[in-house]
N, C-alpha and C positions, 0 to 999 in steps of 0.2 A: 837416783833410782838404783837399787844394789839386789840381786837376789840372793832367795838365803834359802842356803846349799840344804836345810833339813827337809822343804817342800820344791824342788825342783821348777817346779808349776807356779811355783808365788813370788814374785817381785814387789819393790814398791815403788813408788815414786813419790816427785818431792811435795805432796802437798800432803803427805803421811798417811796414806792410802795403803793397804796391801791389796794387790790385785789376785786371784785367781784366777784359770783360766775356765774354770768350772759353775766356778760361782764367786762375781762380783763383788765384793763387800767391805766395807770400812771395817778395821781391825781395832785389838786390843792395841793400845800406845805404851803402855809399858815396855814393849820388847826393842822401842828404838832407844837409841844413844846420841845426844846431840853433839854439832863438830863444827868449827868455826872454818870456812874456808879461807883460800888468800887475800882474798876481798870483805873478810868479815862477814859474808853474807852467813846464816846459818844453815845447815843441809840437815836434816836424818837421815842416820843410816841403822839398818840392821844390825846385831852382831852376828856374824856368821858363827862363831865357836868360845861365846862369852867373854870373849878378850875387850878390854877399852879399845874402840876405834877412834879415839881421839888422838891417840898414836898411828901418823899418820905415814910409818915407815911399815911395808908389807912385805912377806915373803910368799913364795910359791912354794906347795906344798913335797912337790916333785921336782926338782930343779934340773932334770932331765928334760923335763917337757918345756920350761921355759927358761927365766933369769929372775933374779931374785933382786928387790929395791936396792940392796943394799950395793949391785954392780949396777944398777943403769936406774935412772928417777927422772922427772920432769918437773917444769915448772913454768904456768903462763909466762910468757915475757912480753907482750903487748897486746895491743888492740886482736891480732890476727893470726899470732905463731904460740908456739909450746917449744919450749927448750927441753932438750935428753942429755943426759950429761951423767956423769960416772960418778957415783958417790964416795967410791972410795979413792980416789984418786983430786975430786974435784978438777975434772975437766971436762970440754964442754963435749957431749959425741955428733949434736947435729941441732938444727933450728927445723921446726916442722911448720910449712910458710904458704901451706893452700888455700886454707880458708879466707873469705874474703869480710869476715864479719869478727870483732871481738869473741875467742872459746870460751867458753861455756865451762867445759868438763873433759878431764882426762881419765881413762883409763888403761890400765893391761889388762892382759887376758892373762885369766889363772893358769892357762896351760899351754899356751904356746908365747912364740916371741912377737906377739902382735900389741899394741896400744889403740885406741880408739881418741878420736877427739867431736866434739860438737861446740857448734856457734851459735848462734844469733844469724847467720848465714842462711839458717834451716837446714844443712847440713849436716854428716856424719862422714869423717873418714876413717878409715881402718889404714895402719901402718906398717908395716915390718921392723919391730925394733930392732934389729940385726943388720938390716941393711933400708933406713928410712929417708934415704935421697926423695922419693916420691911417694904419693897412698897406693896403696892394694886396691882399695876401693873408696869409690862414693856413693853416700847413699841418700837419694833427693826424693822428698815425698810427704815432708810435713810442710803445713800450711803457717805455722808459727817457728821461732827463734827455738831451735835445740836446747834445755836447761840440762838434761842429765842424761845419762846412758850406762849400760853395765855389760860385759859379757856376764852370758848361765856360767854358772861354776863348774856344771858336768857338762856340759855338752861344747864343746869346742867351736861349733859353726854356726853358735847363736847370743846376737846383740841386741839388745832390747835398747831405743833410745826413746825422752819424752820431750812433749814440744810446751811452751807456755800456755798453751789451751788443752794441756791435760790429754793431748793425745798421745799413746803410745805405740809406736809402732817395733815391732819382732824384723830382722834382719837375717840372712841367713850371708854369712861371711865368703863361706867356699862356691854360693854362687850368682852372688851380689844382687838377690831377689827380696823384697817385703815378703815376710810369709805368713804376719799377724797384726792386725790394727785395731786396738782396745779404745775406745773413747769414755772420757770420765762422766759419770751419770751426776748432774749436778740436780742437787736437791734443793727444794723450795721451802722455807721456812714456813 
């Protein structure tokens, strides 16, 4: 699930849906880009500013506000942790070791030094990339296994994460509250 920074209000998720929060509705597929994750599985994503996303190295667009892939990157290492580790140095910065389910999905936040992860747990943590001894937060409230999650691109204290039944629930970071819950409208042939 990734939002794209042109409609603030529009996310998608992984079953290639665009969401509004206005009005519901399955989108043109044109505007996604498909991307092999670590496990082969396939994801769509967005492009947020016509770039290949299949280049899977990112930068922050203010490096003020955060750090940039190119100093700190991740990567599943088993069943239940996500490695942080410095890219330009190739060492490792820390194991992120809460979740009690196989992750799912990593991300940072475009503007500050926070990461997010989701499981199969049902789970969401948020982390402090700067200092990720422990989560900031947890966030417990879907009824299925976490697949995806995204921080908004403008708004700094809002995580959208989606669960295997197509639920998605809105996070609000700075006060560790659900503030939105979308459910997918399955349609009948």
């Amino acid at each position: 699930m990734m939002f794209q920074p042109d409609g603030p209000t529009t996310l998608t998720s992984p079953s290639n849906q665009l969401w509004d929060d206005k009005d519901i509705a399955q989108a043109d597929m044109e505007h996604f880009l498909e991307d092999g994750s670590l496990d082969d599985n396939v994801e769509s994503f967005l492009s947020h500013d016509d770039t290949d996303l299949r280049d899977t190295v990112g930068r922050c667009m203010d490096v003020s506000k955060g750090f940039t892939f190119t100093e700190v990157n991740s990567v599943r290492a088993g069943a239940n942790k996500a490695v942080l580790w410095y890219t330009d140095a190739l060492k490792l910065k820390t194991t992120l070791e809460e979740h009690s389910s196989m992750i799912t999905d990593v991300r940072f936040s475009p503007s500050m030094p926070h990461l997010a992860t989701s499981s199969f747990d049902k789970t969401v943590y948020v982390w402090d990339a700067d200092n990720p001894g422990f989560s900031l937060r947890t966030f417990m409230g879907h009824s299925a296994s976490v697949m995806s999650l995204d921080f908004h691109p403008n708004k700094d204290d809002l995580l959208c994460s989606c669960d295997g039944d197509g639920e998605i629930r809105c996070w609000s970071v700075n006060n560790g509250s659900c503030t939105r819950v979308f459910k997918v409208l399955k349609l009948k042939n």
